[in-house]
PADODO-617315 format. One record per residue (C-alpha): residue in one letter; x, y, z; residue number from 1. Coordinates in nm, 3 decimals. Example, Ala and Ser with C-alpha at 12.3 -4.5 7.8 and 13.67 -1.06 7.14 Angstrom:
2
   res      east     north        up     n
     A     1.230    -0.450     0.780     1
     S     1.367    -0.106     0.714     2
END
This chain:
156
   res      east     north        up     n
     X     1.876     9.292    12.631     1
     X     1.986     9.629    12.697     2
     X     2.037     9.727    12.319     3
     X     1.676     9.575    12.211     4
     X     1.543     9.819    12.463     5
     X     1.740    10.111    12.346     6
     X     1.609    10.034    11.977     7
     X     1.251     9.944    12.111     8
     X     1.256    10.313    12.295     9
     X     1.442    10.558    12.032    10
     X     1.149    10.401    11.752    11
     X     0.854    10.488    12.011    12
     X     0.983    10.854    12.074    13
     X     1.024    10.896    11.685    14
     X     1.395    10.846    11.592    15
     X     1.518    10.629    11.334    16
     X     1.755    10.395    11.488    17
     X     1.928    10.314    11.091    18
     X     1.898    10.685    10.859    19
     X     2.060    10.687    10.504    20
     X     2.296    10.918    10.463    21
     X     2.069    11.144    10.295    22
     X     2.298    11.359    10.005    23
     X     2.307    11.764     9.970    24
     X     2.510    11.889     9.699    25
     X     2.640    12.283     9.672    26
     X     2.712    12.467     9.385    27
     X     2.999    12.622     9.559    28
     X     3.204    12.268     9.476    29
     X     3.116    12.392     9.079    30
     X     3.283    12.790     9.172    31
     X     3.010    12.951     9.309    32
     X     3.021    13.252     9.555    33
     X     2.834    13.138     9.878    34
     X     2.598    13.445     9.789    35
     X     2.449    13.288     9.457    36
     X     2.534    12.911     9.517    37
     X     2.285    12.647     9.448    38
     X     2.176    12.414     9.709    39
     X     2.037    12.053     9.651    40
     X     1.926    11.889     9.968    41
     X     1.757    11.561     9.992    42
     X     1.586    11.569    10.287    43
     X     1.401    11.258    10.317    44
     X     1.424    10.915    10.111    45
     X     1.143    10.656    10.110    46
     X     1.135    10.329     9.937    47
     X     1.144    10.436     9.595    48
     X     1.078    10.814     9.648    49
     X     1.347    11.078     9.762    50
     X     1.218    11.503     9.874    51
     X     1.462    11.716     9.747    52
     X     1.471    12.095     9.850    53
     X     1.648    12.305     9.594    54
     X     1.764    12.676     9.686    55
     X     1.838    12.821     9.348    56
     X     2.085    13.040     9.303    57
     X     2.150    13.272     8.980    58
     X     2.362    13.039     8.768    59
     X     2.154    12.853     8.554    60
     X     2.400    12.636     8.415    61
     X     2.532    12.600     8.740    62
     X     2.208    12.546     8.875    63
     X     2.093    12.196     8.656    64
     X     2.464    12.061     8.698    65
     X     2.429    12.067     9.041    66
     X     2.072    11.896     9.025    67
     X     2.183    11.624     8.799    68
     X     2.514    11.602     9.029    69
     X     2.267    11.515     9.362    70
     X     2.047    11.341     9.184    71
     X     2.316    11.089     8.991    72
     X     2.491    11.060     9.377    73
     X     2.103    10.965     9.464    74
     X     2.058    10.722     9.295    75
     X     2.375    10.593     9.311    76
     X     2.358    10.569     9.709    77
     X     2.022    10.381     9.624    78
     X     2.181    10.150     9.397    79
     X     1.966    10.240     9.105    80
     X     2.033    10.389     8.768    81
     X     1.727    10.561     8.646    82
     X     1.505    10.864     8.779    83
     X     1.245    11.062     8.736    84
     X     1.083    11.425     8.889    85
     X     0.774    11.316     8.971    86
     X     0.638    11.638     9.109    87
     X     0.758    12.015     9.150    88
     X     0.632    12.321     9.373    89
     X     0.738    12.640     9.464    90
     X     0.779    12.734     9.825    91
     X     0.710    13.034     9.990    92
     X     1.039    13.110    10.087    93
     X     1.208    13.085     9.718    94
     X     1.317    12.731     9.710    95
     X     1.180    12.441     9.530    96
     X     1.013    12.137     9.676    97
     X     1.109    11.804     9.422    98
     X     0.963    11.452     9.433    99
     X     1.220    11.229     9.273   100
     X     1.093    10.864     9.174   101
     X     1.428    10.604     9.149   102
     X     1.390    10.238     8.983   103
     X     1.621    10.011     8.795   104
     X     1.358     9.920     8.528   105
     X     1.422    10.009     8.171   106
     X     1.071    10.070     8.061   107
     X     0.890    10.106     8.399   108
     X     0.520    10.254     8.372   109
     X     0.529    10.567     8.611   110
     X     0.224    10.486     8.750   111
     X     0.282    10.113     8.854   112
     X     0.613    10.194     8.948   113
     X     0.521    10.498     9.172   114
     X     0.165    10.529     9.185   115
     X    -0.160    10.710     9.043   116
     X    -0.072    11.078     9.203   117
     X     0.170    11.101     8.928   118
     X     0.070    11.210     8.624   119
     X     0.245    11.072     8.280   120
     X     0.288    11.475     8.228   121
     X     0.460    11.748     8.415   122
     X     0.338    12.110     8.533   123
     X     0.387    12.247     8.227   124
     X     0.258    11.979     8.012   125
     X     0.579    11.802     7.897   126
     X     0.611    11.448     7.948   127
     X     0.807    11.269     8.255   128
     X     1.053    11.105     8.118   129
     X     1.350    10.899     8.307   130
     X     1.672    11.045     8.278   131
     X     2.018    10.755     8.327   132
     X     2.224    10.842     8.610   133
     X     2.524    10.817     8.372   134
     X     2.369    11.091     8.147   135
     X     2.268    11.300     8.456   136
     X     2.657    11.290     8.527   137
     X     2.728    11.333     8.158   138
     X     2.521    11.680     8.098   139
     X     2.637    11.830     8.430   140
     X     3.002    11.811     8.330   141
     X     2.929    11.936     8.016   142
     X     2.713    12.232     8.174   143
     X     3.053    12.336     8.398   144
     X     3.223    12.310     8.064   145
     X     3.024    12.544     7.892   146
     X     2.972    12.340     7.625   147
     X     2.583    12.228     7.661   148
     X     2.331    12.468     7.565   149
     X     2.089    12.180     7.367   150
     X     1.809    12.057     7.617   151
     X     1.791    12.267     7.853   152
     X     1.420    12.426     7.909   153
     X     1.441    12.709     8.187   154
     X     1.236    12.628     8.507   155
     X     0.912    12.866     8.609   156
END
């Protein structure tokens, strides 16, 4: 009885009783110096949706390995194998705010996986497209090799 009340009371004052482990990946694992290291926080996960706070640092190759890195452990904690940026802004402070969408469906429609706020396109026009945690994991050890330059488009 005693536990069913402790539950009961830590949901009414706002704690959740079961939280993921939520992931946060630093580019200091890739060889960064703390003082231009990367930082890739996910700092909330809903049911399909994860925020993700990015403090870039001033590797760029260092910087989109350690994004696909987080985001491949992501949706590997979620038991999933695709994603998709859904939506990307700029915060005041230098970092980058990230909606992540994560689904197991080959061919899922963005919208009716996700919703209508998403558009089909992103901020700068280019489509969404889903990106295989496998190949996430893929480019990002090719990145810390040095040896992928194709595909890359530099971020705003």
């Amino acid at each position: 009885m005693f536990a069913v009340v402790a539950i009961v009371a830590a949901a009414l004052v706002g704690y959740r009783v079961f939280e993921p482990l939520l992931v946060e990946i630093n580019s200091t694992a890739f060889g960064d110096q703390p003082d231009v290291a990367t930082t890739v926080a996910e700092t909330a996960r809903l049911e399909n949706v994860s925020l993700i706070r990015i403090t870039i640092g001033q590797s760029d190759d260092r910087f989109v390995a350690t994004l696909m890195t987080a985001l491949a452990n992501i949706a590997n904690a979620r038991g999933v194998e695709r994603f998709i940026i859904l939506r990307q802004s700029d915060n005041t402070d230098g970092s980058r705010s990230v909606i992540v969408g994560f689904t197991n469906a080959k061919d899922a429609d963005l919208k009716q996986e996700f919703g209508d706020r998403y558009d089909y396109v992103d901020e700068w026009g280019n489509p969404r497209e889903y990106i295989d945690a496998s190949d996430a994991r893929t480019l990002s050890a090719k990145l810390l090799q040095g040896t992928a330059d194709e595909g890359r488009r530099e971020t705003p």
